[in-house]
N, C-alpha and C positions, 0 to 999 in steps of 0.2 A: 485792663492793661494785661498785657501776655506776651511772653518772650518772641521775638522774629525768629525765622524758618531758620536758622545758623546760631541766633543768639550770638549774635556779632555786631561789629558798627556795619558790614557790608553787606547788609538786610535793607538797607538805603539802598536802594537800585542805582545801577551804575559805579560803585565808589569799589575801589580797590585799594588795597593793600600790601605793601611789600617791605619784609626782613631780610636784613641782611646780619649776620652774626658774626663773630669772632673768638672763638672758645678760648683762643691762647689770649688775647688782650683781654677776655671777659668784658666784652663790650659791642654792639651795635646799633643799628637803626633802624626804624621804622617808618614809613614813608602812607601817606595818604591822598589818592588824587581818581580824578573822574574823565571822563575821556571828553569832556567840557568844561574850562574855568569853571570853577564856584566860589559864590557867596562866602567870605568867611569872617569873623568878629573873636576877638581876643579881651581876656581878663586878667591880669598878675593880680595874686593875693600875698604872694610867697615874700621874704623877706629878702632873698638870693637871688633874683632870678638869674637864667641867660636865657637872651633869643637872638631871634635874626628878622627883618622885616616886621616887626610888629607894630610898629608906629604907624605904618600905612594904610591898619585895618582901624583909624581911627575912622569912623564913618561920614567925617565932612573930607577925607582924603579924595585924589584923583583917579587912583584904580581901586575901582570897587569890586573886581574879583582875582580871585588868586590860582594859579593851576596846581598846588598840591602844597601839602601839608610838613613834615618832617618832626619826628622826634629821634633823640641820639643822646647815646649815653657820650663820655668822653672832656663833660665840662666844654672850658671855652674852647676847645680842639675839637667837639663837637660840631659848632658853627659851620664847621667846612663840609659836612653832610651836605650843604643847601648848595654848594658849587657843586658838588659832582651831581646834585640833580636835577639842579637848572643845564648842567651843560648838554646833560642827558636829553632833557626837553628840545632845547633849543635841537639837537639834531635831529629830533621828531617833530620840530615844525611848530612847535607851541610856545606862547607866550607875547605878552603885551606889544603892540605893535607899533611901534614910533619909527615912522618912516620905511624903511627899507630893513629896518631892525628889529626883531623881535626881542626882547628882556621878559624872560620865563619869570613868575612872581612865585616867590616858595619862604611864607614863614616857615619858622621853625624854632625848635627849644631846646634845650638841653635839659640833662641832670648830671650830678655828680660819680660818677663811677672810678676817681681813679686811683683809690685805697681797696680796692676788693680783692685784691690778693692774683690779678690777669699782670700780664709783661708788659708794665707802659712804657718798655725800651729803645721805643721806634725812632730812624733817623729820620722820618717823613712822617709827617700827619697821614693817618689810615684813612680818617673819615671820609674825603672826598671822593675814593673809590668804595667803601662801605654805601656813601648814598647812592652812590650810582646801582650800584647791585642792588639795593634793596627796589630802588625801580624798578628796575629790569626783572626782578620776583615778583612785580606786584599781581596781585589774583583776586579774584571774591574768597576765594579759601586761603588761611594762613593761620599758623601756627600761633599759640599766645603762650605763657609761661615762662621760660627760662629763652626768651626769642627775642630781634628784633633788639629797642631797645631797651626789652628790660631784660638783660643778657646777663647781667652782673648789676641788676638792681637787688638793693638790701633795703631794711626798714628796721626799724627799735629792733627786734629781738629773732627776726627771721630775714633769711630770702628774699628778695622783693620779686617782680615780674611785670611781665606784660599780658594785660585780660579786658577782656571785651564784653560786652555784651547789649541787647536788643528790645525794644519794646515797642507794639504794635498801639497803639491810644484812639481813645474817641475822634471821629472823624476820619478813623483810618491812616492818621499820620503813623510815619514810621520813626524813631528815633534811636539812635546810636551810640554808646563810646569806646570808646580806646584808649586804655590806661597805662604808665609807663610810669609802676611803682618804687618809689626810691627814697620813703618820707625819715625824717626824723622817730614821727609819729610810730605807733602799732598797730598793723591791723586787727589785732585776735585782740580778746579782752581779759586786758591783765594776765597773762602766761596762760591762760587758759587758751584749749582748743578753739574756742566759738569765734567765730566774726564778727566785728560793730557793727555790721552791715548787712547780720541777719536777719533783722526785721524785715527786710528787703527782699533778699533770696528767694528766688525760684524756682521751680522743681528740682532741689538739690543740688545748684548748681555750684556750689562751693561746700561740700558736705551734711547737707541738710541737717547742722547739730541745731540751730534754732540760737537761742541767746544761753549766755553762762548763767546759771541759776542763780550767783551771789555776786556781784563785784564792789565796789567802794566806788560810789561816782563821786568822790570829794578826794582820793587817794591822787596826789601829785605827781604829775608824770616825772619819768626816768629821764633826765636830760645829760648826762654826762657824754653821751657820744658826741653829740651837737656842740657841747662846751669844746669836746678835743678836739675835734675836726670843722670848725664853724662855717658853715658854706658849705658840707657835704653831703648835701642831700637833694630834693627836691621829687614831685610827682606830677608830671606830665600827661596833659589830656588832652583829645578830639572828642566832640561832639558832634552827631552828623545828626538831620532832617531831611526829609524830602520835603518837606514845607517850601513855599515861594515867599523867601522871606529878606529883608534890607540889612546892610553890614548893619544897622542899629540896633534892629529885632533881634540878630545872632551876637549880637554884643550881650544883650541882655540876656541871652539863653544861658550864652558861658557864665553868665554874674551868678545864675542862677545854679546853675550847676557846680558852683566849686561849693554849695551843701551838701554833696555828693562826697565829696573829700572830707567835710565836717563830719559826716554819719560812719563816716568807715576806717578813717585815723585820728588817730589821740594822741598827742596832738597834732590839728594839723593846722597850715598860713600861718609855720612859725619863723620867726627873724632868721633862720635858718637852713630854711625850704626855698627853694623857687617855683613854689605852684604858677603854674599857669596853664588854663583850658581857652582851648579853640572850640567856635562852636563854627560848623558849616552846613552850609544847605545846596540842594542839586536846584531845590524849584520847580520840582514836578508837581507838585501840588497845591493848589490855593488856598488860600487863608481864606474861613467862611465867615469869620469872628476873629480880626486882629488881636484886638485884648488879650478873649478869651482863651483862644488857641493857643496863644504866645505865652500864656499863662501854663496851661496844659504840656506843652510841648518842652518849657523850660523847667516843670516838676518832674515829668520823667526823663529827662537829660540828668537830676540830682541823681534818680533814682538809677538808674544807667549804669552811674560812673560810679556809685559806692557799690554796686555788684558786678564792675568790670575791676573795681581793686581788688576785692576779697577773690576775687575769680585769677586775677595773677600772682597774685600771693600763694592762693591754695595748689597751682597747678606746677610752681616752681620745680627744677627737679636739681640736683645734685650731682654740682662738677669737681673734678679736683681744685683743688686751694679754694675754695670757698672759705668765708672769713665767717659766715652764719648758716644755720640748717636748715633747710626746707621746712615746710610744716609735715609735709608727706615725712620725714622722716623724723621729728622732734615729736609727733603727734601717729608714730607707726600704729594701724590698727585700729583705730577711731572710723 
């Protein structure tokens, strides 16, 4: 296994992505889609969630594929991300076709962003023009860290972000994530610099400190933010394949990959959180070994997504009214 030519989810050929930001509301979106419906399958572990169309990706539903993705900070004012970017679609011609009608299919998630210290003074809901823009950015290159929607994502004791990253596996499959960090949990372990998610890490790509030489794995986590604000958090994820795979098989990839969240926050899938991962596939490639592939394909989707968190955590950068510090600056010089 070894990181794609980007170390991104858009090492998946075809698949794009697009930010859209807000510095003064400290908040935006992040949008995923391919210039082809795709395959896509959804998992909540979270105790919180919010989404939009997720029921549909149950795999005995009617439409079995979807034209793009969406995550967005902004809580349930979030939601409206999925209008500005279906309407978006729709005048580019795309989407489900019933009759003389097209309806563009766009799940999507939120998380909680609206105690981070940005202006949520607005007389109109922002988001439905934030998704529209984050479309309309969408590219194979984009931006991760303080972007998108993890704009004004925070976690236990830092910053949170948005990070990606890529791995190429047996058989040649390519696999993906895209993280929209915002948990209860901590990524670093126990105030130390290191990542839970080290063990993982590739070529340095979140500081190469490796794991903390000492911690207490029986020491109880820090819960008092979660108690004062309940519902203020969650960590949002895409997983992309180019595998040819059924909304059941990417059901089961996202099942697999919210391990990926387990190995990288502490806590994480707390009554608190609204985890939830998307797992999608383009279907350029055949399965040679359903099982075993599905098996292979859904261990590095875990492994993915705990070094596309540690990867938006570490890359975070430092805005005014920030409520928590970047690691880049709690951690200067490391």
């Amino acid at each position: 296994m070894k990181p794609g030519p980007k170390n991104a989810i858009t090492d998946i050929s075809g698949l794009l992505v697009g930010n859209a930001s807000d510095s003064n509301l400290k908040s935006g979106v992040t949008v995923v889609l391919c210039e082809q419906p795709f395959t896509a399958g959804v998992h909540v572990m979270g105790g919180a969630p919010g989404s939009r169309e997720t029921e549909l990706l149950v795999p005995d539903r009617h439409v079995q594929e979807v034209d793009a993705i969406f995550l967005s900070g902004g809580s349930a004012f979030g939601l409206d991300s999925g209008s500005g970017i279906a309407n978006a679609l729709r005048e580019r011609g795309r989407g489900f076709q019933v009759g003389a009608a097209r309806v563009p299919i766009v799940p999507g998630a939120i998380l909680f962003d609206l105690l981070n210290g940005g202006d949520k003074n607005w007389t109109s809901n922002p988001y439905s023009d934030l998704g529209r823009q984050a479309l309309e950015a969408a590219s194979a290159d984009f931006s991760i860290g303080t972007a998108g929607a993890g704009t004004g994502a925070t976690t236990l004791d830092l910053k949170g972000g948005l990070g990606t990253a890529s791995a190429v596996i047996g058989g040649g499959f390519a696999v993906g994530a895209l993280a929209a960090v915002n948990s209860v949990g901590s990524a670093i372990q126990q105030g130390q610099p290191n990542f839970w998610a080290a063990p993982f890490e590739m070529n340095g790509e979140f500081g190469g400190l490796g794991p903390a030489e000492s911690i207490d794995p029986f020491a109880e986590p820090r819960l008092w933010p979660a108690l004062q604000d309940p519902g203020a958090n969650t960590t949002i994820a895409v997983i992309a394949t180019d595998a040819m795979i059924n909304q059941a098989q990417a059901t089961r990839i996202a099942v697999a990959a919210h391990d990926g969240l387990a190995r990288s926050l502490v806590p994480s899938h707390t009554l608190f959180d609204g985890d939830i991962v998307f797992a999608i596939a383009t279907g350029a490639r055949r399965l040679k070994d359903s099982g075993a592939d599905i098996l292979r394909i859904g261990h590095a989707a875990a492994i993915c997504l705990a070094r596309a968190v540690a990867r938006g955590v570490y890359l975070a950068d430092k805005a005014a009214g920030d409520t928590a510090p970047t690691w880049k600056v709690k951690f200067a010089g490391m």
